[in-house]
N, C-alpha and C positions, 0 to 999 in steps of 0.2 A: 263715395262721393260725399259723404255727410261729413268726414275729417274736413275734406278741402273746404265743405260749406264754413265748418269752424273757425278755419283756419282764417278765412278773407274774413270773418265778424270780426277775429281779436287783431287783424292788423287794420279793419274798420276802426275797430275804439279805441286802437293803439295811437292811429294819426288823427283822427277828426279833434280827439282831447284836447283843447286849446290852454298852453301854459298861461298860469294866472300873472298878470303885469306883477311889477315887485310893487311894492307898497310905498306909494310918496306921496307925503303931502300935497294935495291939491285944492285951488282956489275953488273951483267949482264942486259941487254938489253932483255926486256919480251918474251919469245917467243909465236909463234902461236902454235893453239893444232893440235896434230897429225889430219890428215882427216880423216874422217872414211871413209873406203870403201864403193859404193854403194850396188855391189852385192857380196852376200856371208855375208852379216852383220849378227854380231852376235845377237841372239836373248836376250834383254833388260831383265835380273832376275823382273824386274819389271812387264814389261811385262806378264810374264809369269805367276807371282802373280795374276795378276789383272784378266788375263785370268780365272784362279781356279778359282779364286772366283766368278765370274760371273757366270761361270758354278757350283758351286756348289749352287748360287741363283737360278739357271734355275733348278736345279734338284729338291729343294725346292718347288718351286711353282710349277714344274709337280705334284711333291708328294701331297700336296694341294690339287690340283685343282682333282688327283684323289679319294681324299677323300670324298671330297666335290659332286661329281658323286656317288659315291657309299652312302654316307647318301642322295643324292636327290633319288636314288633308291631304297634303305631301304624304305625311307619316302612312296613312292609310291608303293610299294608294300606293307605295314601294310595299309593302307588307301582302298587298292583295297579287302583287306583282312575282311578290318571291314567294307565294303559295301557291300562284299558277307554274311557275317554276317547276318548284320542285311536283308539281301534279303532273307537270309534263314528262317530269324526269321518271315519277313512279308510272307511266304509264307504260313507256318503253320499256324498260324494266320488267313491267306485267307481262305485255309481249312475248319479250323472252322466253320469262317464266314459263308463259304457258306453252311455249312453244317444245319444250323442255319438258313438259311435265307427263309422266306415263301415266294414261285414265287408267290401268288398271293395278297400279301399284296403290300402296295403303293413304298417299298423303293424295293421290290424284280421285279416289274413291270419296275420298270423305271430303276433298274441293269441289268435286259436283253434285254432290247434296250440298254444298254452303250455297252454291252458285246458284241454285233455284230458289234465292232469295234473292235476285238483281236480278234488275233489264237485260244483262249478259255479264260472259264470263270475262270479259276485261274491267268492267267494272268493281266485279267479285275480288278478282286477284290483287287491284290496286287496294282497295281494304284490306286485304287479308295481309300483304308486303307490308303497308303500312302499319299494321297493327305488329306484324315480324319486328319491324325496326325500333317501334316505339318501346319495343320490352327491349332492345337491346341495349 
């Protein structure tokens, strides 16, 4: 925001700069310019330009920045989306598994001492698949 502040100064002092008349002989003796009043000064057209425009910069980059919110939100909600996904997908899967697995062969031994470490043994198996896949 501090560029754009810059920005409206030097096309301030760029226009308000009044070309100097060319130089010609005149009868009369130059005079001074009216004073301006301190209070009740008229507000500068320039001014007022310059105002607009800054604010229609600042409306601009609201609009942005809430776009930019809402795609970081989209983003995050497809992403939580295709994690319950696939959690759906390792659960079934777990299912299976367990359904499939002999308690008393060596890998069904050593899954129910892991499984006494969760609330249950679906729970267990979806970690354990998971972690199967993750090295693969």
């Amino acid at each position: 925001m501090d560029s754009i502040e810059r920005l409206l100064a030097q096309v301030k002092a760029q226009y308000s700069e009044t070309p100097a008349p060319p130089a010609s002989p005149s009868p009369l003796p130059p005079s001074s310019p009216p004073a301006k009043p301190t209070s009740g000064r008229q507000p500068d057209p320039l001014d007022s330009l310059l105002a607009e425009v800054k604010g229609q910069y600042e409306v601009q980059d609201a609009i942005a920045q809430e776009a930019q919110q809402q795609q970081l939100m989209a983003e995050q909600q497809r992403q939580a989306q295709a994690q319950q996904a696939r959690r759906d997908t390792l659960a079934r899967t777990a299912q299976d598994w367990l359904k499939n697995l002999d308690p008393l062969s060596t890998e069904g031994l050593w899954f129910n001492q892991f499984a006494e470490q969760y609330p249950s043994k679906l729970e267990a198996a979806i970690d354990y698949l998971a972690a199967l896949e993750a090295d693969q």
